[in-house]
C-alpha positions as CSV (number, residue, x, y, z in Angstrom):
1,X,-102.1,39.1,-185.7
2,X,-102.4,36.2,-183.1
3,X,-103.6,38.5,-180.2
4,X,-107.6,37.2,-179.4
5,X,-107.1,34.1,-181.0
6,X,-107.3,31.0,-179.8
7,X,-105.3,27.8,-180.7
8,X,-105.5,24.3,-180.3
9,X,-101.6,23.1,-180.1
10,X,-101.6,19.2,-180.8
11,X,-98.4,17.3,-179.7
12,X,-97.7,14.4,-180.9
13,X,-94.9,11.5,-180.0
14,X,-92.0,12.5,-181.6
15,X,-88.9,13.6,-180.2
16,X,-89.6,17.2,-181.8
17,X,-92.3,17.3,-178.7
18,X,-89.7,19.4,-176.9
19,X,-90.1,22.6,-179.2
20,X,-93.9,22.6,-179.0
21,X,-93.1,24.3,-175.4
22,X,-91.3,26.8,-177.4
23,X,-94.1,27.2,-179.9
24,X,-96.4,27.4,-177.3
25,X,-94.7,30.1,-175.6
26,X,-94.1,32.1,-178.7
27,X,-98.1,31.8,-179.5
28,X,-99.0,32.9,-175.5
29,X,-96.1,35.6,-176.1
30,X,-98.2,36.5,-179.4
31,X,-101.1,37.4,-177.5
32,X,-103.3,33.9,-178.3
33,X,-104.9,31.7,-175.8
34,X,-103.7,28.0,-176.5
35,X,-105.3,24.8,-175.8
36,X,-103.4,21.9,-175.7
37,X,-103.9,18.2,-177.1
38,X,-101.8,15.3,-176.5
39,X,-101.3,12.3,-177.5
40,X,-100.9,9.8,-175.1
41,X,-97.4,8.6,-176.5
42,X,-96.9,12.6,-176.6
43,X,-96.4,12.1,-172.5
44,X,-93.3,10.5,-173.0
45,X,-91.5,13.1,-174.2
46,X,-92.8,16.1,-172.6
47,X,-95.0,16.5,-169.8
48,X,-98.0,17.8,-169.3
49,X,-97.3,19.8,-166.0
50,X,-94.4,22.0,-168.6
51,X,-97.5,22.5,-171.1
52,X,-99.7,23.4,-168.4
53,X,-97.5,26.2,-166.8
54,X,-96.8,27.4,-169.9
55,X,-100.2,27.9,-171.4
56,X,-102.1,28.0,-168.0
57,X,-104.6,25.9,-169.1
58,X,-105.6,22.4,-168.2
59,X,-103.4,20.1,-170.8
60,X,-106.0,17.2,-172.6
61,X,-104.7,14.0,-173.4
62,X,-107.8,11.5,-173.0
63,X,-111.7,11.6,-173.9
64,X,-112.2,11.8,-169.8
65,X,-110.6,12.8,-166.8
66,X,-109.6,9.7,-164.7
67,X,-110.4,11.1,-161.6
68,X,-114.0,12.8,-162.2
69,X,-115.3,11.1,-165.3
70,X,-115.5,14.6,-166.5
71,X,-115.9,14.1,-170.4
72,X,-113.4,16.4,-172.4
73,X,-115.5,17.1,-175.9
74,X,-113.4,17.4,-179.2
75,X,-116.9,19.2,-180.3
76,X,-116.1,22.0,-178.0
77,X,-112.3,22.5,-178.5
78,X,-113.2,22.3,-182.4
79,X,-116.0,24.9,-182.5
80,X,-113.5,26.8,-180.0
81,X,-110.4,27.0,-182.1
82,X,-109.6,29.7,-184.6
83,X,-106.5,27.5,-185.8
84,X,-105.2,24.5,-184.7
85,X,-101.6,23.5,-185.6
86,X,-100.2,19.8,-184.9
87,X,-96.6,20.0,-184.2
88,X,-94.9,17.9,-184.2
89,X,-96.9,15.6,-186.5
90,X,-95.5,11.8,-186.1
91,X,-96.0,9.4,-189.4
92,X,-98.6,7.7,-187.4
93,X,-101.0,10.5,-186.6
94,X,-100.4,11.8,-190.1
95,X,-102.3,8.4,-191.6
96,X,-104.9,8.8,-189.3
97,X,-105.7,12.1,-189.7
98,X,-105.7,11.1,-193.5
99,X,-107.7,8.0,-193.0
100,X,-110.1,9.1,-190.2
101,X,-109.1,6.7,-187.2
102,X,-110.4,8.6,-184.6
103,X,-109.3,6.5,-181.6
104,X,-107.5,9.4,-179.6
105,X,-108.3,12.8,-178.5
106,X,-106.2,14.6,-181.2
107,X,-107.7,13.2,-183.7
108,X,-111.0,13.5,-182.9
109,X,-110.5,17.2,-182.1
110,X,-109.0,17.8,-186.1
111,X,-112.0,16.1,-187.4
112,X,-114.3,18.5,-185.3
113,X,-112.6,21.2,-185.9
114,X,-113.8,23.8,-188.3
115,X,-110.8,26.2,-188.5
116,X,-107.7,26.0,-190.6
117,X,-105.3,23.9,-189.3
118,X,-101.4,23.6,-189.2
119,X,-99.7,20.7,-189.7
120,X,-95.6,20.3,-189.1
121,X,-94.3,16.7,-190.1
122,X,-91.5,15.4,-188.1
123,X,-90.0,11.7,-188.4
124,X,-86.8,10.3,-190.1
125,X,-85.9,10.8,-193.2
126,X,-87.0,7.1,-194.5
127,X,-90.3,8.0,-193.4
128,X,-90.8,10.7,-194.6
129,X,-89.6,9.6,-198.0
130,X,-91.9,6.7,-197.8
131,X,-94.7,6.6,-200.5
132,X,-97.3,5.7,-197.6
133,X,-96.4,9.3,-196.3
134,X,-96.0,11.1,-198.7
135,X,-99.4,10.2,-200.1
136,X,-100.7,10.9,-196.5
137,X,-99.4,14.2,-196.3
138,X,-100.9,15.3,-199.8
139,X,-104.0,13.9,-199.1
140,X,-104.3,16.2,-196.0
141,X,-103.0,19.2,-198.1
142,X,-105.9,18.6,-200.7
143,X,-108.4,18.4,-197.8
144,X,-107.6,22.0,-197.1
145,X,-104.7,21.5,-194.3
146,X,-101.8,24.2,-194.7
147,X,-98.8,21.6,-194.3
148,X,-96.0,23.3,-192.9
149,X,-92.8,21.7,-194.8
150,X,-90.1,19.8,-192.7
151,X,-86.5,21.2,-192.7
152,X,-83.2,19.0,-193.5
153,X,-80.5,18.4,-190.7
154,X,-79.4,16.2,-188.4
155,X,-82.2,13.9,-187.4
156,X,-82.9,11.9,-184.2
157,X,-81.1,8.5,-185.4
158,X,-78.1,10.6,-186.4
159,X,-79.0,10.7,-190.0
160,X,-79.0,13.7,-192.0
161,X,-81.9,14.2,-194.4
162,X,-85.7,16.1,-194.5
163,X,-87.5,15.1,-191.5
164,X,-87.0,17.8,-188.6
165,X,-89.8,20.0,-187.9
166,X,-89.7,23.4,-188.8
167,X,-88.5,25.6,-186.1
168,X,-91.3,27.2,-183.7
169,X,-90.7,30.8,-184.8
170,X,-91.4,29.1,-188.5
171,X,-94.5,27.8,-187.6
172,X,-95.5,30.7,-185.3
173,X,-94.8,33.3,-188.9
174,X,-96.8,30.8,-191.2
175,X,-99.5,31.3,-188.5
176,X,-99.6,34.7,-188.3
177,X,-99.2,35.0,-192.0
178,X,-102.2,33.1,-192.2
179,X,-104.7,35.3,-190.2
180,X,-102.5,38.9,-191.8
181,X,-103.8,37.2,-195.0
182,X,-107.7,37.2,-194.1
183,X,-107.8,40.9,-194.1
184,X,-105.9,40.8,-197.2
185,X,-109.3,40.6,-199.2
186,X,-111.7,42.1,-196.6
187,X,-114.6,44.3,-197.6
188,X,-113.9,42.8,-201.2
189,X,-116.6,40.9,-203.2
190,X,-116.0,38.4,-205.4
191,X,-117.8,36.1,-208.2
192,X,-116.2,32.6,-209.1
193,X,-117.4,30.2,-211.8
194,X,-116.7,26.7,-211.4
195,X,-117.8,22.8,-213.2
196,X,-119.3,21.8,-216.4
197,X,-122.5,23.2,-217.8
198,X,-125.1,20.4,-218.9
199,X,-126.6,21.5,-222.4
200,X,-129.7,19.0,-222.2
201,X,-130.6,16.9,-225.3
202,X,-133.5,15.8,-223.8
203,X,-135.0,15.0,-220.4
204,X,-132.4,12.4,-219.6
205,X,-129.0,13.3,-221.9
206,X,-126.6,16.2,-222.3
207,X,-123.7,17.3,-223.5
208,X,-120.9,18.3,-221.0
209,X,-117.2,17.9,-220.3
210,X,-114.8,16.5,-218.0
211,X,-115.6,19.3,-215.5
212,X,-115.0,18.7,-211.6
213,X,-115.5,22.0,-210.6
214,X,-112.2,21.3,-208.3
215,X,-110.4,24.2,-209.4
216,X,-113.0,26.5,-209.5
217,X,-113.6,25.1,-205.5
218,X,-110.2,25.8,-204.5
219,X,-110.1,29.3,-205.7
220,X,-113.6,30.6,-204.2
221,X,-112.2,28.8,-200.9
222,X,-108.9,30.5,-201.1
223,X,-110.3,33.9,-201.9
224,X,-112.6,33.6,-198.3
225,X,-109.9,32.8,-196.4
226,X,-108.6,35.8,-197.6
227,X,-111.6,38.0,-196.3
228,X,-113.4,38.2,-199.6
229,X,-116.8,37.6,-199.5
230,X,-117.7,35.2,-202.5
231,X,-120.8,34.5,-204.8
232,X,-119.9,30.6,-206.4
233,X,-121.9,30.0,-209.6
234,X,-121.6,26.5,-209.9
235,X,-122.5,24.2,-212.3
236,X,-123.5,20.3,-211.3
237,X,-120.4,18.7,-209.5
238,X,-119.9,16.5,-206.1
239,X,-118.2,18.9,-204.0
240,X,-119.5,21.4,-201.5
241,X,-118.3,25.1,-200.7
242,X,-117.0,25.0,-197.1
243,X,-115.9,28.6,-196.2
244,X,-118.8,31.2,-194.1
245,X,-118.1,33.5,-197.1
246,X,-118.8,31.7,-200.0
247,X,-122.8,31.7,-201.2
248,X,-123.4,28.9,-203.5
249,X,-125.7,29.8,-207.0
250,X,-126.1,26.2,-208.2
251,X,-126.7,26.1,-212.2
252,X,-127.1,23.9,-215.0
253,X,-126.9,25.4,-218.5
254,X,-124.3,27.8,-219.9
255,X,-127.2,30.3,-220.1
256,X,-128.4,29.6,-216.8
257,X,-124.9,30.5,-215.4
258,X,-124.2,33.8,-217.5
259,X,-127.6,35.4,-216.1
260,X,-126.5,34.0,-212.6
261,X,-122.8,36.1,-213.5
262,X,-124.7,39.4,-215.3
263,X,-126.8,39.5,-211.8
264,X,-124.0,39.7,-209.6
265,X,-121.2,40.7,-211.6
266,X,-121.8,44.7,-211.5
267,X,-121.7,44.6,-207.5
268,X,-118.1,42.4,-207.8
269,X,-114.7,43.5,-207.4
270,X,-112.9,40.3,-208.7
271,X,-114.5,37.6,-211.1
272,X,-112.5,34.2,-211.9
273,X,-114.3,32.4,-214.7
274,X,-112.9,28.8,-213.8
275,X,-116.0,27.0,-215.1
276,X,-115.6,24.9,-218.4
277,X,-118.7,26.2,-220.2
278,X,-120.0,24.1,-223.3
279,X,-119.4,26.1,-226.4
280,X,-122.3,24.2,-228.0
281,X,-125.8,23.5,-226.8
282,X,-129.1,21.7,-229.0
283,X,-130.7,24.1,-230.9
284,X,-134.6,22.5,-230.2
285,X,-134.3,20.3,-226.9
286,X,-136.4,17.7,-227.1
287,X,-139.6,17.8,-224.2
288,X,-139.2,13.7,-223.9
289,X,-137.3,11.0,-224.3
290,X,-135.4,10.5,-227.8
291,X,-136.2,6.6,-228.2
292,X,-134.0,4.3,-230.0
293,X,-136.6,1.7,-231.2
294,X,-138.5,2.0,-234.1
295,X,-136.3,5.4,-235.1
296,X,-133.2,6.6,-236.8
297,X,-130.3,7.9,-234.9
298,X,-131.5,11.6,-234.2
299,X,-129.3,14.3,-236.1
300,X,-128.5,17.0,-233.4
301,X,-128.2,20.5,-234.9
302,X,-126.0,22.5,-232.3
303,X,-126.0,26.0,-232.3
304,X,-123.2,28.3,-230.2
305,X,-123.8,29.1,-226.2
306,X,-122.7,32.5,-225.3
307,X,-119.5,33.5,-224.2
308,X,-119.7,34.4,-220.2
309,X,-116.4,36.0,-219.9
310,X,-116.6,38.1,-223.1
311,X,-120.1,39.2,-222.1
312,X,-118.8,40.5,-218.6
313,X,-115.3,41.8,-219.8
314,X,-117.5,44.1,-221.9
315,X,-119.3,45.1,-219.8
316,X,-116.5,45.5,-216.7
317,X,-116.1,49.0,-215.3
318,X,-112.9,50.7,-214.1
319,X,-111.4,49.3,-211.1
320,X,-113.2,45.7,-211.6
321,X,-110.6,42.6,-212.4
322,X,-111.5,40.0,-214.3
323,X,-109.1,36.4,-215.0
324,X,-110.5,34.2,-217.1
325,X,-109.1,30.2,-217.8
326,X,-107.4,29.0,-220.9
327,X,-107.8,25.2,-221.2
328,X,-105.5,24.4,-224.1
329,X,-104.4,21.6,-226.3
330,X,-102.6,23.1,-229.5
331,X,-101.1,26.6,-229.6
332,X,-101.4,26.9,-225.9
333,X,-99.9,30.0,-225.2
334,X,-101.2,32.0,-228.7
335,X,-104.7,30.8,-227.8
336,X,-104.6,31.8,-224.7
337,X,-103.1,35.3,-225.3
338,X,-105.9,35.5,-228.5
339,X,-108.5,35.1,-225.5
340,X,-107.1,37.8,-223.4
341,X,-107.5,40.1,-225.5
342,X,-110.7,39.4,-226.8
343,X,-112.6,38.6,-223.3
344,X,-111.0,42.1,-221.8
345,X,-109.1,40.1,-219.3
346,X,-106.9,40.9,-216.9
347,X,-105.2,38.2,-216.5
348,X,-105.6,34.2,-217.9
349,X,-104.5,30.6,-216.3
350,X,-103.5,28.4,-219.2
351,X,-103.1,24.9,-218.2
352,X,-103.2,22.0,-220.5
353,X,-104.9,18.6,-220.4
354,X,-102.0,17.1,-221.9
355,X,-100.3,16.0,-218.8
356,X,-100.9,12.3,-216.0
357,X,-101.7,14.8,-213.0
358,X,-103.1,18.1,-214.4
359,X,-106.2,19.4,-215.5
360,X,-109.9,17.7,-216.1
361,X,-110.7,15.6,-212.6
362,X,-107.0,15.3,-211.2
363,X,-106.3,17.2,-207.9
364,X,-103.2,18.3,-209.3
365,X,-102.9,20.9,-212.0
366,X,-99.3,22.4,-214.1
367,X,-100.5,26.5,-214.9
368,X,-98.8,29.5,-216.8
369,X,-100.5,32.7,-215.8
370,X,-100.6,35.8,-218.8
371,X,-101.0,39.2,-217.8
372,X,-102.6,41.5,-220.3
373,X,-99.1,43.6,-220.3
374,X,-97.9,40.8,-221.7
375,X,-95.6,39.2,-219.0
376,X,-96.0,35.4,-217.9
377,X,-95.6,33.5,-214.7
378,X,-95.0,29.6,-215.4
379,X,-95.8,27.4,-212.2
380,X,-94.9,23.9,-211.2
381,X,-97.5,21.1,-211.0
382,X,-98.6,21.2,-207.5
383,X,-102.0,20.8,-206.0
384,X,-104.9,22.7,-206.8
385,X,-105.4,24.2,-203.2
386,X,-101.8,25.5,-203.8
387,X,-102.5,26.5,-207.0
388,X,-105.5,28.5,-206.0
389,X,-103.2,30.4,-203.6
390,X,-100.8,31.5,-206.9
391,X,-104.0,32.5,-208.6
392,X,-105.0,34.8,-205.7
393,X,-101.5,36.2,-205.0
394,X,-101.4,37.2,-208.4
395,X,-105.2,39.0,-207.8
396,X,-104.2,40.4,-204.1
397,X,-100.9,42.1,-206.1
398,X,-102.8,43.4,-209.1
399,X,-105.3,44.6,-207.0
């Protein structure tokens, strides 16, 4: 899966700097051509006349080369790169690739870069225990970075804990399991809702929810870099659809995003209605400003918006899959398997706003997937991004 491809290998300074020549062999091995970045503290531990030989490339550490003022461009190398993996990734580089302190060459090269990328963690186990860290590391898992877990052992200082970097043929699999998984999907269309809808009340008020549209994000994100090509209908959030693939429909209203969905759906082979539609919208909008002064408080006579996923599982044809999203506060799992069956699902998330980091506007989210046999999936509270991914294993299996 790796032959053609090229990857940017970031070293950083950490005694783990010796297996990156191993993982750099096993990519060249693999049939990729490899760039790589060092830090400069990365020198210390490995040189780069080893990296050099090894990838038979020029190794770049600074922004120039001291001898010819020759300006290395992170622009370049980022536009270049199909992946890039940082292994071994110190503390130190972790927080600035969370924070943006682009003051070295790696750096500035992940910040450029527009493919996935790899990170592998390795430090001491106090470190990587430390709350700094730990929110470092989820912060670059929520931007998008696939974060390649540590392994327990023997550390440097003689300490045994989780801190060690995954071994190189580790790293090397979850790469190549990456780009195996972009064909997954390909030639597939999909359509993904995601956000509130805004019923408007009049010119200047409306009636919405708590809606982020993060979930929705993650899935239409995770689905492209499966191969899928994906049609978003989104309704008004702060987040933008990063993936080639995915074709944005902004929206507003709940009606405005079913004729969005009844226009694509019939060309579709997967729909996942993530959006949190309004069930209510004003019967007679008003064309002005409702003012306060001189009036009584208006009475607001709501009448029912129409029910997007019922309206395409009715009209979904053989071979067509269709999950739908249960947010639930009382009778979770009966209200859930009620809508199932009557939106002619294939499958429904339920997840709860009940708990501190799940559901409306947190980046974390706690689901239980029902399939229409009946059977159910319960998942632990993990990031959205990883959550997306369960949500599309479960599609790439049914499919």
């Amino acid at each position: 899966m790796l032959k053609g491809k090229h990857i940017v290998l970031g070293i950083t300074g950490g005694i783990a700097a010796y297996k990156s020549a191993i993982l750099l062999r096993l990519f060249v091995k693999s049939g990729a051509e490899v760039q790589v970045v060092m830090t400069p503290s990365a020198r210390e531990f490995i040189t780069p006349v080893t990296l050099s030989a090894l990838s038979g490339k020029p190794v770049v550490s600074e922004f120039f080369t001291a001898n010819t003022g020759q300006w290395n461009s992170h622009v370049d190398l980022g536009l270049w790169a199909d992946a890039m993996v940082i292994a071994p990734a110190t503390a130190c580089t972790i927080g600035k690739m969370a924070h943006g302190v682009a003051d070295n060459m790696l750096v500035t090269t992940y910040l450029s870069a527009k493919a996935p990328v790899f990170v592998a963690p390795a430090m001491d186990l106090d470190m990587m225990a430390h709350p700094s860290t730990v929110a470092n590391i989820e912060l670059l898992r929520n931007y998008g970075n696939h974060i390649i877990e540590p392994e327990e052992g023997e550390l440097a200082s003689h300490l045994v804990g989780k801190g060690r970097m995954a071994e190189p043929a580790t790293i090397c699999a979850a790469v190549e399991a990456f780009f195996a998984g972009q064909e997954e999907l390909k030639g597939r269309k999909a359509l993904v809702t995601a956000g509130p809808t805004q019923e408007m009340i009049d010119p200047v008020r409306y009636i919405s929810n708590y809606s982020t549209g993060k979930m929705g994000y993650a899935i239409a994100e995770e689905l492209a870099c499966r191969g899928a090509e994906v049609t978003l209908v989104t309704g008004p959030v702060a987040l933008k659809a990063r993936h080639q693939r995915i074709t944005t429909v902004p929206v507003v209203s709940a009606c405005e995003m079913l004729e969005a969905c009844q226009a694509h759906f019939p060309d579709v082979d997967i729909a996942v209605m993530t959006a949190a539609v309004a069930d209510y919208r004003v019967a007679s909008q008003a064309t002005s400003k409702i003012k306060r002064e001189g009036h009584d408080a208006p009475e607001l006579k709501l009448v029912k918006n129409p029910d997007i996923a019922a309206t395409l599982g009715a009209a979904k044809r053989p071979g067509q899959l269709l999950v739908g999203f249960a947010l639930e506060t009382d009778n979770a799992e009966a209200n859930a398997r009620a809508k199932l069956q009557r939106k002619n699902l294939d499958f429904v998330v339920l997840n709860t706003p009940n708990g501190i980091d799940s559901g409306f506007g947190t980046d974390n989210n706690t689901i239980t997937i029902i399939k229409a046999d009946g059977t159910l999936s319960h998942y632990d509270n993990k990031p959205k991004t990883l959550v997306a991914r369960d949500v599309v294993d479960q599609i790439v299996t049914m499919l």
